[in-house]
C-alpha positions as CSV (number, residue, x, y, z in Angstrom):
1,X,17.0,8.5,-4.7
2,X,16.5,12.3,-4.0
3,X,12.9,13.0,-2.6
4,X,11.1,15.4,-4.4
5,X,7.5,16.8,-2.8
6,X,3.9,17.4,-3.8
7,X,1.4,19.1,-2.9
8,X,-2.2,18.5,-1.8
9,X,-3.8,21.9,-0.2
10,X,-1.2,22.3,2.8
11,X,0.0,18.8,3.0
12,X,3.1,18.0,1.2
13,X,4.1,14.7,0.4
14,X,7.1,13.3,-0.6
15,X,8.0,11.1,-3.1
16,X,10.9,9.4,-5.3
17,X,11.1,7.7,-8.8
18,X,12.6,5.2,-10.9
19,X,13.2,4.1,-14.5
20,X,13.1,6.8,-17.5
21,X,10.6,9.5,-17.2
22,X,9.6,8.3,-20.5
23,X,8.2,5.0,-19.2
24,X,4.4,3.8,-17.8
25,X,3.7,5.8,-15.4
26,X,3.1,3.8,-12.5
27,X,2.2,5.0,-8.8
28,X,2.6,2.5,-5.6
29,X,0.3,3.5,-3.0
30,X,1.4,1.8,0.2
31,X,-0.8,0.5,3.1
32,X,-1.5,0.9,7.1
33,X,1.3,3.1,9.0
34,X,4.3,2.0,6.3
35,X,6.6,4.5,4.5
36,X,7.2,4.2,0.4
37,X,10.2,2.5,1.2
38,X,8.5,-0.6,2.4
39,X,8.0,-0.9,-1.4
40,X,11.6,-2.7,-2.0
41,X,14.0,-0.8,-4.0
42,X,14.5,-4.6,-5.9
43,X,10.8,-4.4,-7.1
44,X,10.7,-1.1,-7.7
45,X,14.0,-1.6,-9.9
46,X,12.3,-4.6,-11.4
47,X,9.2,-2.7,-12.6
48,X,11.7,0.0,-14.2
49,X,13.8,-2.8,-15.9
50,X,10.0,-3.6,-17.6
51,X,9.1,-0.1,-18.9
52,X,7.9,1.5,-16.0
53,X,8.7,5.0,-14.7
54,X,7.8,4.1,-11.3
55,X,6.8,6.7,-8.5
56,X,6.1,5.6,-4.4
57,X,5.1,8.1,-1.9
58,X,4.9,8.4,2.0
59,X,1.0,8.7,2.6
60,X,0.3,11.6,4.4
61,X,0.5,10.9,8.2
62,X,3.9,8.9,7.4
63,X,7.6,9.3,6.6
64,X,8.7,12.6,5.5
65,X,5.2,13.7,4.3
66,X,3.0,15.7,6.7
67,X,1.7,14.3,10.0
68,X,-1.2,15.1,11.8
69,X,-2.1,14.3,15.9
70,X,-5.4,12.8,17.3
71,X,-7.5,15.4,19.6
72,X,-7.4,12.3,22.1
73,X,-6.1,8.8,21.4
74,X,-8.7,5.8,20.9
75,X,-8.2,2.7,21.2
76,X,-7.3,0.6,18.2
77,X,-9.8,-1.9,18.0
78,X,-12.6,0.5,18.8
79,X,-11.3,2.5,15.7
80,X,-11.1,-0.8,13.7
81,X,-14.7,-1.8,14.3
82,X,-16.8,1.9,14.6
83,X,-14.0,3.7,13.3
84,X,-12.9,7.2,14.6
85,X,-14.7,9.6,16.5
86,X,-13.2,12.6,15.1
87,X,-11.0,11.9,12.1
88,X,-8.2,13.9,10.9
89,X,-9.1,13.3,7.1
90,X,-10.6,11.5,5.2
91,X,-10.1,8.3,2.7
92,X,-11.3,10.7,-0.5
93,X,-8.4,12.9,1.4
94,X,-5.8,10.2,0.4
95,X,-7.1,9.8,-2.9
96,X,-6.4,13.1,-4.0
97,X,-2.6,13.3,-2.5
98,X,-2.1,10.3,-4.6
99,X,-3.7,12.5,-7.8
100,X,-1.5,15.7,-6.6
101,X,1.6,13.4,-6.4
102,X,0.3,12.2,-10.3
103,X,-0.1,16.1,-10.9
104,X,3.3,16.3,-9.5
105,X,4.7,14.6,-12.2
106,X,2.7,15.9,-14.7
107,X,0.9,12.4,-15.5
108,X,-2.7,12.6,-16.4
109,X,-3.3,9.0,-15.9
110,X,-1.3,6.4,-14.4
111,X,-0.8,2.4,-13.5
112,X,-2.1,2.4,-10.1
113,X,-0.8,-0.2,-7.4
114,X,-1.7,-0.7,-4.4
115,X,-0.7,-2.9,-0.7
116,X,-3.0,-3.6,2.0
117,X,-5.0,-0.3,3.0
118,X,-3.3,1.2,-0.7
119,X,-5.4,-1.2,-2.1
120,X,-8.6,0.6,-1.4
121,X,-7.2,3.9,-1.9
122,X,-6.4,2.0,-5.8
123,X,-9.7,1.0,-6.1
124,X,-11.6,4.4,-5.0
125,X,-9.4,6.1,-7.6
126,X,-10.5,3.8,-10.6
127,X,-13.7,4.5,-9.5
128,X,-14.5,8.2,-8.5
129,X,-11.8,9.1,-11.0
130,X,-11.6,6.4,-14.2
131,X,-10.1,8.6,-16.7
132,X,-7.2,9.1,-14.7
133,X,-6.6,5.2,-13.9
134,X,-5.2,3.2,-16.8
135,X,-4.8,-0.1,-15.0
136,X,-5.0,-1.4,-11.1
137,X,-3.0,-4.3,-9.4
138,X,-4.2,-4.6,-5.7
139,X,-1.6,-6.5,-3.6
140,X,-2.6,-7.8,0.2
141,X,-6.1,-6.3,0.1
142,X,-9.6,-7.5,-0.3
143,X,-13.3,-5.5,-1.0
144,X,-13.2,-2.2,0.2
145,X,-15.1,-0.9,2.8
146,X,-15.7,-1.5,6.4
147,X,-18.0,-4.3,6.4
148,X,-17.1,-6.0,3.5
149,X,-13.4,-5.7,4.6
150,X,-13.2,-6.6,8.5
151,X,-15.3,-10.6,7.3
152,X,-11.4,-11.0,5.8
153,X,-9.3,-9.9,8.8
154,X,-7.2,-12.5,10.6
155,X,-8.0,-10.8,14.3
156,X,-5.7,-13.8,15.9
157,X,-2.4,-11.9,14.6
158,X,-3.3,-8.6,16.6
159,X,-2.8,-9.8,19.6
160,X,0.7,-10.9,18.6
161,X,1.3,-7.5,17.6
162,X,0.8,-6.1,21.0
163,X,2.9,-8.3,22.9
164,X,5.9,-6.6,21.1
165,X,7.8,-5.0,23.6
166,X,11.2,-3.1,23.1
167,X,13.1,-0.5,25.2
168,X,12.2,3.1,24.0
169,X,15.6,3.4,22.8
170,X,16.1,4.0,18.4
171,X,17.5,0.6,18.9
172,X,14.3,-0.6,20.5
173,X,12.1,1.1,18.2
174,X,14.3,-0.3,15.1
175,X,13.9,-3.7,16.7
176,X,10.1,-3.4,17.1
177,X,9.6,-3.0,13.2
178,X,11.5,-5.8,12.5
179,X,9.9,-7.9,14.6
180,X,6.4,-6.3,13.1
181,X,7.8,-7.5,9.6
182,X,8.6,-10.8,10.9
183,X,5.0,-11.6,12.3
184,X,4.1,-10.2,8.5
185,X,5.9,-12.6,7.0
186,X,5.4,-16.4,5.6
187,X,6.5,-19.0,7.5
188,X,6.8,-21.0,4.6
189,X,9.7,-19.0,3.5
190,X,13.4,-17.8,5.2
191,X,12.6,-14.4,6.9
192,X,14.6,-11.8,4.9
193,X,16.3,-10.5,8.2
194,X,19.3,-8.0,6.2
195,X,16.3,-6.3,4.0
196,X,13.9,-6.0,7.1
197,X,16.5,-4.6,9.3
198,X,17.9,-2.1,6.8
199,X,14.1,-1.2,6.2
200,X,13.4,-0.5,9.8
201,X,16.5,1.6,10.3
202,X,15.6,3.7,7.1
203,X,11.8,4.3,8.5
204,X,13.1,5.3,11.7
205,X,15.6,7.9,10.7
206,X,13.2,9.2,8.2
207,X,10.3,9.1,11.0
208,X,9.9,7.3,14.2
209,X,6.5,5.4,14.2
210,X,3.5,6.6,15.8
211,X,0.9,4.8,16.7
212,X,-1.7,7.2,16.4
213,X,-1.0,6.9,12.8
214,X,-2.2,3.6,13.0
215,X,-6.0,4.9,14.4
216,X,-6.0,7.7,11.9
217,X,-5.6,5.8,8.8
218,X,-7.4,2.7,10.0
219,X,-10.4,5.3,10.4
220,X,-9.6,7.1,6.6
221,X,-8.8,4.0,5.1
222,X,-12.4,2.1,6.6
223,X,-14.4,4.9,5.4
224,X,-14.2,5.6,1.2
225,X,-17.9,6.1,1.6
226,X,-20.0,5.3,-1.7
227,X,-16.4,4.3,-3.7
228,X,-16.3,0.9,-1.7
229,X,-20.0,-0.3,-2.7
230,X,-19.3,0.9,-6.5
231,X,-16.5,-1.6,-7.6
232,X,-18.6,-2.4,-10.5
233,X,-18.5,0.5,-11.9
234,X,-14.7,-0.2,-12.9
235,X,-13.8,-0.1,-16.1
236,X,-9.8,-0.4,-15.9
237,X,-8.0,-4.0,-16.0
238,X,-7.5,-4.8,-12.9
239,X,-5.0,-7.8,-11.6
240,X,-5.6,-8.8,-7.8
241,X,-3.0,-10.7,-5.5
242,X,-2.5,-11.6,-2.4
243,X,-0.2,-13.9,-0.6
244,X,-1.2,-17.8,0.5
245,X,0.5,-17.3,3.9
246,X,-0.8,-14.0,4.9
247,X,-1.4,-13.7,8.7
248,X,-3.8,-10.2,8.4
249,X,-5.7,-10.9,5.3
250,X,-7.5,-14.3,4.4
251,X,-6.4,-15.2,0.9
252,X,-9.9,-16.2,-0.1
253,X,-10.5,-11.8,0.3
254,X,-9.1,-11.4,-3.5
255,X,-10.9,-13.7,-4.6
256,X,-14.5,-11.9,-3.1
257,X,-12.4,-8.8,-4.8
258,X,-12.6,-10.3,-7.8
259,X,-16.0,-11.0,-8.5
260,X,-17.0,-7.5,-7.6
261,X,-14.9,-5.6,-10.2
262,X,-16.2,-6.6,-13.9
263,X,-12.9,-8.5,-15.6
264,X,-10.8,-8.7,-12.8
265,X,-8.2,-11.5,-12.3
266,X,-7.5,-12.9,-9.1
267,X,-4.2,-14.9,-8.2
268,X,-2.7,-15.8,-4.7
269,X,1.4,-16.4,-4.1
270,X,2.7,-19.2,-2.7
271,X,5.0,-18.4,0.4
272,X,3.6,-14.5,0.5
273,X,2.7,-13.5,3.6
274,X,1.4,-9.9,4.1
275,X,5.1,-8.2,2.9
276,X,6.5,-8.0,-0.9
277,X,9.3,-10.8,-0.2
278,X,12.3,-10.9,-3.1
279,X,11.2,-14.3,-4.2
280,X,7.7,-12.8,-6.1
281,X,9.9,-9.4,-7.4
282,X,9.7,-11.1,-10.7
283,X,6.4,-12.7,-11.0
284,X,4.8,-9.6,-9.8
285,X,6.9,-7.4,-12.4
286,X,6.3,-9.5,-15.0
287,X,2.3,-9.6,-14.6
288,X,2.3,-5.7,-13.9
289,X,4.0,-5.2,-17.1
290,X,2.1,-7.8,-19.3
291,X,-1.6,-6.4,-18.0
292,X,-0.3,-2.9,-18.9
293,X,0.8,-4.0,-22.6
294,X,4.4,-3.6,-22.2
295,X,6.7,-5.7,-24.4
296,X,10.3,-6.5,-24.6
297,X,10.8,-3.7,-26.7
298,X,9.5,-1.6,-24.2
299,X,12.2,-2.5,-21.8
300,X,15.0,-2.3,-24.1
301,X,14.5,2.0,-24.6
């Protein structure tokens, strides 16, 4: 895929397609401190094969997109509960490079999905700007905002997290992501070791993780301000799921989703932990496409 790049005031973001530009347009938004390409080229394939034209983007902060630095770094828990002293932008920030990436592409509306932190980023689009949202699938999340949001957190797997320890070598910091994945995924289900380690080495030649991105989209992604109390103001069809075996996220947060946005359907995969494993490629796809009207026709043009 060749990157191409928007533009939201001076930060760029880059960004790649699939399927025919004819197609739904459909734009992943992905989570917490992850590059586009931890949206798997098999799903993203999968969506195309269904009548998507499919576009994923590095947030800004991440991958090849533009990255910002911390005045002084915090520590991550404090910015998970209070959230940042000083933030570098703002949630309502990484709503609109997801617009300028739909501007980008010249699409006035589009399929929205998004994973884990994505999915409030998903939800405040549908809501502070409907007529540009045509349908929403959240995947890994739960209610939006700071409150509502941390009652669904798993806090046991953080912990886990920081006893990760590698050399700071690019082998070390290759290893540390898949080991990251690992702790992400079910344990009810064989841990796809060849896609996470290809994953990890394409993040880290792209960019090397920071941590401090961590902090500065925990704080952005905690703070959508009046967006995360107005879910029932949305008006597009919105599909919810989340995994049965996910470590971060209780599954019982999609349901509490649910009920908040008028319509909404809520469903949980077996043997999903907080990662898009190959085994739900299909089930996912095939909801996606059914929720935004597309038939077989559609996927034969």
């Amino acid at each position: 895929m060749t990157n191409k790049t928007a533009h939201n005031g001076d930060v760029q973001l880059a960004y790649e397609t699939f399927g025919a530009p004819g197609g739904e347009p459909l734009l992943l938004i992905m989570g917490l401190d992850f590059q586009m390409v931890y949206w798997p080229d098999g799903l993203c394939h999968a969506l195309a094969a269904r009548g998507f034209h499919v576009a994923r983007f590095d947030n800004r902060d991440a991958g090849l997109s533009t990255h910002f630095s911390s005045p002084e770094p915090e520590n991550p828990f404090r910015v998970l509960l209070r959230g940042s002293r000083k933030p570098a932008y703002t949630g309502a920030d990484m709503v609109a490079d997801g617009l300028a990436v739909m501007d980008a592409l010249g699409w006035n509306s589009a399929h929205l999905c998004g994973a884990s932190m994505g999915t409030g980023l998903a939800l405040a689009t549908a809501v502070l700007h409907p007529q540009r949202v045509r349908t929403v699938t959240t995947v890994m999340g739960g209610p939006a905002g700071k409150i509502n949001m941390l009652r669904y957190v798993k806090f046991g797997v953080f912990p886990r997290f920081a006893r990760i320890k590698h050399p700071d070598t690019d082998e070390g910091a290759i290893q540390t992501l898949v080991d990251m994945i690992r702790l992400l995924s079910s344990p009810h289900h064989p841990f796809e070791q060849e896609w996470a380690r290809s994953v990890a080495e394409v993040s880290h030649a792209r960019a090397p993780r920071d941590p401090s991105t961590t902090q500065r989209q925990t704080a952005a992604g905690l703070n959508l301000g009046a967006a995360a109390r107005r879910l029932g103001e949305i008006t597009a069809p919105t599909l919810i799921i989340n995994g049965a075996d996910d470590p971060l996220i209780r599954p019982s947060a999609g349901t509490a989703l649910a009920r908040r946005i008028p319509g909404a359907r809520s469903v949980v995969y077996p043997r999903m932990g907080h990662i898009l494993p190959e085994h739900v490629w299909t089930t996912m796809a095939d909801a996606m496409a059914a929720q935004a009207g597309l038939t077989a026709d559609d996927r034969s043009r």
